[in-house]
N, C-alpha and C positions, 0 to 999 in steps of 0.2 A: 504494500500500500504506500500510496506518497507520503502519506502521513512519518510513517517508520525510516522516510530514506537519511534526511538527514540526520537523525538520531546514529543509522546505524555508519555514517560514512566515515567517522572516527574509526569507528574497530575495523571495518575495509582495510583503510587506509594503514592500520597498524598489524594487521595481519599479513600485507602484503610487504611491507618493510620487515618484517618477522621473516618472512619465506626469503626474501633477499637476504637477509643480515646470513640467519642461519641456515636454512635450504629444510633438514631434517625435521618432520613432524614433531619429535621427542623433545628434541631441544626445542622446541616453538613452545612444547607444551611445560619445559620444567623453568624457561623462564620466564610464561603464564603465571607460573603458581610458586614460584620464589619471592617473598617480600624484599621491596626496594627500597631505601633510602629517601630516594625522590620522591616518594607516593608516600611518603608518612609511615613507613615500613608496612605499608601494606602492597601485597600482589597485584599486579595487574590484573590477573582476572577479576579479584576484588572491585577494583577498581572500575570495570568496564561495567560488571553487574550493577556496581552502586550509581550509575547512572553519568560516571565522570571519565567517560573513554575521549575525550580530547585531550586528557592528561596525559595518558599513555601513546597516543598518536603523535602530543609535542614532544614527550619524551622521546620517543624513537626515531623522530622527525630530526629533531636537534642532533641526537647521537649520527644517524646518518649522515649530519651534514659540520661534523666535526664541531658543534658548538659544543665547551665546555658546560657541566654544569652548575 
């Protein structure tokens, strides 16, 4: 639904940086569910579910593009 698109284009967006960064599903998936620093020591999937997946899409935005954080 349109409604759901822009909600869901954060986690697109951070999934597809995820498959580049790392390639392997495992790894996509253990640094889903490993708490980060940056997120308050919470997990990115954390993260996505609780409604704030543009954090995680800047986070991995940033890392891609070599900005410190």
């Amino acid at each position: 639904a349109r409604g759901f698109q822009a909600a869901l284009q954060p986690v697109k967006r951070s999934l597809e940086i995820l498959r580049e960064l790392f390639g392997a599903e495992e790894t996509l998936r253990i640094w889903l569910n490993t708490p980060h620093p940056e997120l308050d020591g919470a997990t990115s999937l954390d993260t996505i579910l609780n409604g704030t997946a543009f954090a995680v899409s800047r986070l991995l935005g940033n890392a891609r593009q070599g900005v410190p954080l």
